[in-house]
N, C-alpha and C positions, 0 to 999 in steps of 0.2 A: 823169846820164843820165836820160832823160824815162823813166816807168814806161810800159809798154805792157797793154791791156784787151784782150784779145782774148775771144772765148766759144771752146768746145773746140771745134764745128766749122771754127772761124778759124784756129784751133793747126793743126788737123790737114791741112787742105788746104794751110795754109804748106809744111808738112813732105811730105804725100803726093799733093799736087794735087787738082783738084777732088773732091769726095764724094760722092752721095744724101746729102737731108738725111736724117736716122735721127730717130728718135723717142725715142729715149733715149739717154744718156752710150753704155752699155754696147752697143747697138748700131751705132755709129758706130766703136766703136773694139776691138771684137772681130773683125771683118774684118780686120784688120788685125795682128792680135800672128800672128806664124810664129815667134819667139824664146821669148817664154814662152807656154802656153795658155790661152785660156779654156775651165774647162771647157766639154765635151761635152755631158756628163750631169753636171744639179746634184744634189750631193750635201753632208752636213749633218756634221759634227761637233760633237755638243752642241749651243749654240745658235746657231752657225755653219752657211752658209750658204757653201761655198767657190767664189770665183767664178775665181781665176786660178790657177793651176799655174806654179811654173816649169820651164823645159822638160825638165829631169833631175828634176823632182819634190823638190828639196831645199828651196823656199820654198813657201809657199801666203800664197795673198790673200782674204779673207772678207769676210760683212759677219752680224753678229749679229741676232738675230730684233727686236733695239729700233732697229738700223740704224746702226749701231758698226761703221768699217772697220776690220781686222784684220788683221795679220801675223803669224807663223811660220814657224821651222823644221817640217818634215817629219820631226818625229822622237814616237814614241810619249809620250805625257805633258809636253811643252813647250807651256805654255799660251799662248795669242794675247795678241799684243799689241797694243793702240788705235795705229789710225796718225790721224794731225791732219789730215784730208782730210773734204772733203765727197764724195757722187758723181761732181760734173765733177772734181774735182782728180784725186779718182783714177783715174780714164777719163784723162784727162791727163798722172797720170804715167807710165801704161801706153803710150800715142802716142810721149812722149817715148824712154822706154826703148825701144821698136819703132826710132825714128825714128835712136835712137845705135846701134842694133846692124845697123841695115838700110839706110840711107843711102849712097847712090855714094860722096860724099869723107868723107873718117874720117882722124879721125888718134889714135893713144891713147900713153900714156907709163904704166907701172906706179910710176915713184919719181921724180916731180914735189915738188918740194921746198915750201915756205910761199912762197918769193917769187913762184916762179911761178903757182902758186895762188892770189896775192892777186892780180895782175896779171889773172890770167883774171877772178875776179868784181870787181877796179874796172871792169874793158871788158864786164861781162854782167850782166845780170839775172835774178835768181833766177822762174823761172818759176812761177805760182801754185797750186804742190800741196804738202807737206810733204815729211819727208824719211822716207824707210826703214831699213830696217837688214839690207837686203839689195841688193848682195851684198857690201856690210864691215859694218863696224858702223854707219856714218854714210852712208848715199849720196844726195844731194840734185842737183837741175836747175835749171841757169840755160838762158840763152840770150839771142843778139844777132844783129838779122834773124832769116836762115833757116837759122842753125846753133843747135844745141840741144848741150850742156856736161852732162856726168855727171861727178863728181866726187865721190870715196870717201875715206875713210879710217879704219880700224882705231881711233884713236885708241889704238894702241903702241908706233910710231913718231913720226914727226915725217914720212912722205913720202906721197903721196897718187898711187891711180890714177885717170885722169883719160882719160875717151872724148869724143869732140867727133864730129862728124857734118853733113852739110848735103846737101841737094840736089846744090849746084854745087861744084866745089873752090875757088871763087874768093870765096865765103863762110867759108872759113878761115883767111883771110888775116890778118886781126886776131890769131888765134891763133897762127899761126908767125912771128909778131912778136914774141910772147910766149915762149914756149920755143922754145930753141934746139935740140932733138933729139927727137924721139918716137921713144922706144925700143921700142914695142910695135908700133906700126901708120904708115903712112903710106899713103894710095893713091895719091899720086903716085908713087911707087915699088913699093908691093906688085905 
């Protein structure tokens, strides 16, 4: 499968249609989160600089005063952790996450197995942000066309929960080729 270049306002108009160009990552794609927040009012912890909220307040996204992105738990005394992201990636993988929890066709399975799993990433490509550790321990983003792929796993199992998402429903296709049940979501049926 040929790798695809896109810049983040290319990502993102794929997924939300046309835009204003913005001026920065973080302005193009703070319009846009209703699932997790940007904050409102920037505020600091230590040498953190907290830019995302999730929407129950159980993760936070930073960037450090040297310009280090940063992940955590929301819990007194759990220190941040470096996520492997530049600016666009992480504006990107924020779009992404928007674009799997927000998206008309959606399909998700909470205990997707390794076959199925392999299957989805030989037919996708890992999109270019790294990965988090929220909301399991592993959660990383591919995608093929204009469906966009989340795909978790604890690593204490062997089974993985798995959101897919697209504009159209006919951009899933590929995917319900691929597993045969979504046990969590379907919007052809929801």
């Amino acid at each position: 499968m040929k790798a695809v270049t896109r810049s983040l306002h290319e990502w993102v108009e794929l997924w939300f249609g046309p835009r204003p160009v913005a001026a920065t990552p973080a302005e193009l794609v703070r319009p846009l989160l209703t699932f997790n927040n940007a904050t409102k009012v920037m505020w600091t912890e230590g040498d953190v600089e907290v830019l995302v909220s999730e929407n129950q307040g159980v993760w936070l996204w930073g960037q450090t005063s040297t310009g280090q992105l940063v992940e955590r738990e929301n819990e007194p005394g759990v220190p941040w952790e470096p996520i492997d992201e530049d600016l666009e990636a992480f504006w990107l993988h924020h779009a992404a996450f928007e674009a799997v929890t927000s998206l008309d066709a959606t399909r998700s399975a909470q205990e997707l197995g390794q076959e199925a799993v392999g299957a989805i990433e030989a037919d996708s490509q890992p999109l270019p942000c790294g990965e988090w550790r929220w909301p399991f321990l592993r959660q990383r983003m591919r995608h093929r066309g204009r469906s966009v792929v989340m795909i978790c796993d604890d690593r204490r199992n062997e089974s993985f929960w798995v959101v897919a998402a697209a504009p159209e429903e006919d951009e899933l296709g590929w995917m319900d080729r691929l597993v045969a049940r979504w046990d969590e979501s379907d919007s052809r049926v929801d």
